[in-house]
N, C-alpha and C positions, 0 to 999 in steps of 0.2 A: 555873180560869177567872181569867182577868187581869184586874185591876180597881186605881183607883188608890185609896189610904190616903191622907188626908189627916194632918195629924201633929197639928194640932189636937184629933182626935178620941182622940190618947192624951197629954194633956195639955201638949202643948206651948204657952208660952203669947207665944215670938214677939217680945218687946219688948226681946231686946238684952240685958238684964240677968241674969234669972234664967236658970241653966244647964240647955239644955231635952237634953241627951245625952241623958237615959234615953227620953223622949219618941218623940225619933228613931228612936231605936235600937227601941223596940218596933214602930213603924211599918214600919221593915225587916223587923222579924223577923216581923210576922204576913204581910207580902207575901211573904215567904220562906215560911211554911208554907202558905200559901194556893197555891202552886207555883208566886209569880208574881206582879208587879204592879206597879204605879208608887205610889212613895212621893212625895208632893209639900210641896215650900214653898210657902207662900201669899204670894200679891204685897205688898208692903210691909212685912214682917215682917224682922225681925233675929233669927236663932236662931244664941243665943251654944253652942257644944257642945266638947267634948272628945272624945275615937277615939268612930268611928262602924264601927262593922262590915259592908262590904258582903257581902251574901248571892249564892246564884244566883239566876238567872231574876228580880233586882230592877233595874230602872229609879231609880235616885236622882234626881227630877226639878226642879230650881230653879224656879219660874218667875219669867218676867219680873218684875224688882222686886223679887224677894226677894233676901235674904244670910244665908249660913252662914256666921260669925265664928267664930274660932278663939280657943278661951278661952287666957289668957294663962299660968294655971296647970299646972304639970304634971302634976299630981295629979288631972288631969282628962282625963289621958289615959293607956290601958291596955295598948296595944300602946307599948311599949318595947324599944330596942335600945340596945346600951353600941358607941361607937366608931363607928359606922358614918358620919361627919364629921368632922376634925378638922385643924383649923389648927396651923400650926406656930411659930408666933409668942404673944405675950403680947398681953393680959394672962390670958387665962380658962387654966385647966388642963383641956385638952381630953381627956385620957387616962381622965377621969372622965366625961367628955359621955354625956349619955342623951339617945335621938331619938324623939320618938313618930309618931304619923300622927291627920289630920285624919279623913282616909278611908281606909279602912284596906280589904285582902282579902287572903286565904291560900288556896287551892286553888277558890276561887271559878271557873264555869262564866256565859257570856251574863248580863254585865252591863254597863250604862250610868250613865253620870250628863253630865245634858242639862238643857237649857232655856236662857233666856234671862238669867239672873239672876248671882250673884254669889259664889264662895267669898274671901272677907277671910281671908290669912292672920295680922294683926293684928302687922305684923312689926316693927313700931315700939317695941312691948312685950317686943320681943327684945332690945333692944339693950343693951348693958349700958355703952359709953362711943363718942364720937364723937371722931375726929385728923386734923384735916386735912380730906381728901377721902374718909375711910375709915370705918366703922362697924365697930367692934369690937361681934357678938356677946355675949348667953350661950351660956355651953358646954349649955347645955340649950334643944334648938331641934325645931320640927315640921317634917314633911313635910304638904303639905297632900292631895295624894292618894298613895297606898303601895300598890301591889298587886302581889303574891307569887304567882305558880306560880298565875296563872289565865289563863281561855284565851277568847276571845269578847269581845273587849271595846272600846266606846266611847265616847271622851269626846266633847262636841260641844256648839258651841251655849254656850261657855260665858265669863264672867270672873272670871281668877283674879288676886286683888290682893296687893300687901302682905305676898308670903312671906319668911319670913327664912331659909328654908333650902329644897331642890333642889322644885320646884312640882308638878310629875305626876312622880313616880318609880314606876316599871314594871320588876319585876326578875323572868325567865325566865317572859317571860308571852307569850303568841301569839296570833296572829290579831287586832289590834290598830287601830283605825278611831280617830285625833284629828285629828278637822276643825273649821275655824269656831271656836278658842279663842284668845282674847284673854287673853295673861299679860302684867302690869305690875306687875313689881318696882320696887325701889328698885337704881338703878345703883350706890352706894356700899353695898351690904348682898353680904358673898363669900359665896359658896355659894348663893346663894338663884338655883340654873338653873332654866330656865325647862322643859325635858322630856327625862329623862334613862333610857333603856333600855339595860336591862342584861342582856344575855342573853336577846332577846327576837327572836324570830320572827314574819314576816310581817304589818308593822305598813306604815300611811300613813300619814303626815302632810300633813294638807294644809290651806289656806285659813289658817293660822295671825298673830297678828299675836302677837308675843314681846318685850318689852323686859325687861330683865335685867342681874344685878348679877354673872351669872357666865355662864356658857355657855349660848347660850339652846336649844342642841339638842344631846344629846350620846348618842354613839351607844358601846359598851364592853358588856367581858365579864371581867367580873370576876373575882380569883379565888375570893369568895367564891359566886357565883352559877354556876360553870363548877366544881365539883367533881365533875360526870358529865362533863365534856368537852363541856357544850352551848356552843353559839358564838352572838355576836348576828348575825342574816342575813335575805335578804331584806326591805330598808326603803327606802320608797322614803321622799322630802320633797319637795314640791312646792308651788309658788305661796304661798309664805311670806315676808312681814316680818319684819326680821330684826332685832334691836339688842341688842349685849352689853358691858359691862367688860369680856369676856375672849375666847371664842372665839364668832363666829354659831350656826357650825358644828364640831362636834368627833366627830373618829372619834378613842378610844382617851380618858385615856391608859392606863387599864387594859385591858389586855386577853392576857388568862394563856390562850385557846386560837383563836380567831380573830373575826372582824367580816369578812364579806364579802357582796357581791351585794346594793351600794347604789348609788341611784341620788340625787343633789340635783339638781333642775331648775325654771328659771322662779324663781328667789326673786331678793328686794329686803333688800340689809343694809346698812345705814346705821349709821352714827356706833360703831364695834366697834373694839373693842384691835386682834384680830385677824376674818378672815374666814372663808375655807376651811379648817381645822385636821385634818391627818392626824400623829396624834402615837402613837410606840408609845414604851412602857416596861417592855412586859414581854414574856415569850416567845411570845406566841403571834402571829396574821399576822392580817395587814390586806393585803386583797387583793379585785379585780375592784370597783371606785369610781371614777364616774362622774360628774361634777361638768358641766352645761352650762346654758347661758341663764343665767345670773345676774350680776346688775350686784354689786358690792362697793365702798360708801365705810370706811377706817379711819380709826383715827386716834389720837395716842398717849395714851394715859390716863395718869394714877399707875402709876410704874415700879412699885409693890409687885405687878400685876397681871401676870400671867403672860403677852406679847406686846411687840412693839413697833411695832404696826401692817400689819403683816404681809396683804397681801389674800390669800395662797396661803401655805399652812405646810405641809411635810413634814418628819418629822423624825425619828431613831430612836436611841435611845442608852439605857442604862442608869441605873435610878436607886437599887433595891436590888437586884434579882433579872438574871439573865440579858435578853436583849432577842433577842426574831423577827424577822420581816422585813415590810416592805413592798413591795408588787409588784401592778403592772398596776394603775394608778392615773390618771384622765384628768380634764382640764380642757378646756374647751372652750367656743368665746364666753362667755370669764367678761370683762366691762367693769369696770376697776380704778381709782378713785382714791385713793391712798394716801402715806405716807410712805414706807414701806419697798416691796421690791420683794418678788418671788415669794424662796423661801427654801425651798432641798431639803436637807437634812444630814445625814448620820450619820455616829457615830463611828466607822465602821469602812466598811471596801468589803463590800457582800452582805449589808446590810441595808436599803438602797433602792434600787430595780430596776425600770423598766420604766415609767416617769415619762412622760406627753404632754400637752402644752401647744400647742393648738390653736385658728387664730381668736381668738385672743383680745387686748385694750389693756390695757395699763399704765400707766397716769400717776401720775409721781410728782411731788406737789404738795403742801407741811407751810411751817405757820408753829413747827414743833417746832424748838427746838435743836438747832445741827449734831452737839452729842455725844450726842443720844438718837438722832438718826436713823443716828450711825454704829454703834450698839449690838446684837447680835446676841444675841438670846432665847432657849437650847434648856432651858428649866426646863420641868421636874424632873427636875434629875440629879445625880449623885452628888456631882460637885463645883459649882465656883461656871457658876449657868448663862447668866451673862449678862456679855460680854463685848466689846471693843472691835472693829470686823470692819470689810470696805471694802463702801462703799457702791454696790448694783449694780443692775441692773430685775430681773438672775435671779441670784442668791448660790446656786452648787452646791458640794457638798463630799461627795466618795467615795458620790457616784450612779451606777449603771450600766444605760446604757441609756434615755439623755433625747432625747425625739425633740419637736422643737419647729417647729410651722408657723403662717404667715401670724402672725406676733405684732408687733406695734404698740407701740414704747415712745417716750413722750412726757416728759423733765425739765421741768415746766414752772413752778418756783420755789423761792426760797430755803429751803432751804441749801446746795444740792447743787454740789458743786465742779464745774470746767469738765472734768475729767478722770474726773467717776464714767462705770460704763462700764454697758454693756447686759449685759453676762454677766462673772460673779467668779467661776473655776472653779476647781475644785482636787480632785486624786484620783479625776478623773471618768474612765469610760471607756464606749465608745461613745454617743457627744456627736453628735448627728445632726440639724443646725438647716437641712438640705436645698439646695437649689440658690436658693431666695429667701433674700434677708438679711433679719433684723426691720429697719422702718422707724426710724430712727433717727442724727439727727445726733452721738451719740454714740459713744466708743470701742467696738467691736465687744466685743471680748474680751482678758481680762488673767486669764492661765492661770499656775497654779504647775506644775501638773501635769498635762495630760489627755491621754486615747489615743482619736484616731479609728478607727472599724472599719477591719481590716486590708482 
């Protein structure tokens, strides 16, 4: 019989200071043996805690008022992993980074965590130096929810503040319900995404409002999480706010066997490095992605951040390992105000294919620098991945099979030369922009190379 646990009644005592984990953590565990139950915080209360183990058939319930802080020690949390994070830069030695979890599940069945209330990742306590615009880390950082190879699951109803490292991470998990959840990072804090599924199956997102210091949705299939050859698939996202440092949206960049049969529709992304992101770097495929109704502002951050404003990003190139393909990939009524223009690449022909741009405006419009806006982004890859490029509304390179209608492109401010052009094509073959021209006082096209269908 279902029944809620209060956490008070197994000592928890709520004021923020004294470390109530174990508290918690029994109150889980007898709604666990009880076959079932809501575990609740009490309104007004601050319950400072370390890993908390979600069970099956439990309800983790916030309510209104309340917050679950995340202690700032590590030694306060017991699910640990070695590497699963790591920056490539100084100062921390990330090759030794250990990662724990706030909330934590492994093989778990039908669980939630809901209400009205508040998880504080306490991300502030992470940080070990500040440069610039940038927050350098400790190499020792939390995830604030972590679930593992479970399946029934919902998050909802909820706000998550303050994480220093990826916010809801969800790896080879299914059947998947995050609605109604308010995440607010710190913009200058990397890694800290705001929902990041990894190999995971039949998931929604919806209702979400996301600001973040790294990708605020990121969709991959890892090669650690894809060693039976499961793939991430079926997800939809829908009627979301959207704001990141880096990408709103990201399909990839890992993904070792596939990511397909997704849908983004209806969202609002403001003030992002980058916007739409379809990024592979590793072999396996991205394919049948669906992009429509969505408005996109960017805009260029600190170049250490992986974009350059980008409303539309495809791209596919190597960075250690071999690289797959991308195919059969659609945009459509996406409204753009950006720096940069839509941007399709790969290093090679027949690994981006099958590309539509439809209905949709471009405006490019930057008080940036003419030498960042002329800067082309394809990081992370082997060699240097950002490099000097001509400025275009559509920059293609060794795409096959771009079929482009009704598109709207508007230069409508400094820095953009009198001679940037609507499409910067090269190694492209069948290029198919149809019997309408996009609307555009500008040069049409300036081709190195392309083949229209014979």
């Amino acid at each position: 019989m279902n029944t809620d646990f209060h956490v008070e009644d197994f000592g928890a005592r709520g004021d923020g200071k004294a470390v109530d984990t174990l508290s918690v953590q029994a109150a889980i565990d007898a709604a666990h043996a009880n076959g079932g139950g809501r575990v609740a915080l009490s309104p007004g209360s601050v319950y400072l805690c370390g890993s908390l183990e979600l069970r099956s058939n439990v309800e983790f319930h916030l309510t209104g008022g309340s917050v679950l802080l995340a202690s700032s020690e590590l030694s306060d949390y017991k699910i640990i992993q070695k590497g699963v994070v790591q920056m490539d830069e100084p100062p921390s030695e990330h090759s030794t980074a250990l990662t724990g979890s706030l909330i934590y599940a492994r093989g778990a069945r039908n669980v939630s965590i809901s209400g009205g209330g508040t998880i504080d990742g306490n991300g502030h306590k992470f940080v070990e130096s500040i440069s610039g615009s940038r927050y350098w880390p400790r190499k020792n950082r939390i995830f604030a929810i972590h679930l593992v190879d479970t399946e029934s699951v919902v998050i909802c109803d909820l706000a998550l503040v303050n994480n220093a490292l990826w916010t809801i991470n969800l790896s080879r998990c299914d059947d998947i319900v995050i609605r109604g959840v308010r995440i607010s990072n710190n913009v200058d804090m990397p890694n800290s995404d705001g929902i990041n599924l990894d190999a995971c199956r039949r998931a929604l997102i919806s209702g979400c409002n996301i600001s973040t210091g790294d990708d605020a949705i990121c969709l991959k299939a890892s090669i650690g999480s894809t060693h039976d050859g499961r793939s991430c698939e079926d997800i939809i996202v829908s009627d979301c706010i959207l704001s990141s440092s880096s990408s709103a949206v990201l399909l990839g960049v890992e993904c070792a066997t596939a990511i397909r049969n997704v849908i983004v529709s209806n969202c609002i992304i403001k003030d992002s490095n980058r916007g739409l992101a379809v990024s592979l770097r590793e072999e396996g495929t991205i394919e049948r992605v669906r992009f429509q109704n969505i408005l996109v502002e960017t805009r260029l951050f600190d170049e250490h951040w992986w974009g350059h404003g980008e409303p539309i990003y495809v791209s596919a190139a190597p960075r250690n390992t071999k690289v797959g393909r991308i195919r059969d990939v659609s945009f459509r009524e996406i409204f753009a105000v950006s720096p940069r223009g839509v941007f399709l690449w790969a290093d090679r022909e027949g690994r981006v294919e099958d590309i539509r741009i439809s209905e949709s405006t471009i405006r490019l419009t930057s008080n940036s620098p003419y030498e960042l806006c002329s800067m082309s982004d394809i990081r992370p890859v082997l060699t240097n991945g950002v490099f000097p490029d001509r400025i275009a509304a559509i920059r293609v390179h060794n795409v096959k099979g771009l079929v482009i209608r009704g598109l709207d492109v508007r230069y409508e401010a400094h820095p953009y030369p009198q001679d940037a052009e609507v499409f910067a094509v090269s190694g492209v073959s069948e290029f198919d922009i149809g019997s309408k021209l996009p609307n555009s006082s500008r040069p049409l096209v300036s081709s190195e190379s392309y083949r229209t269908p014979s």
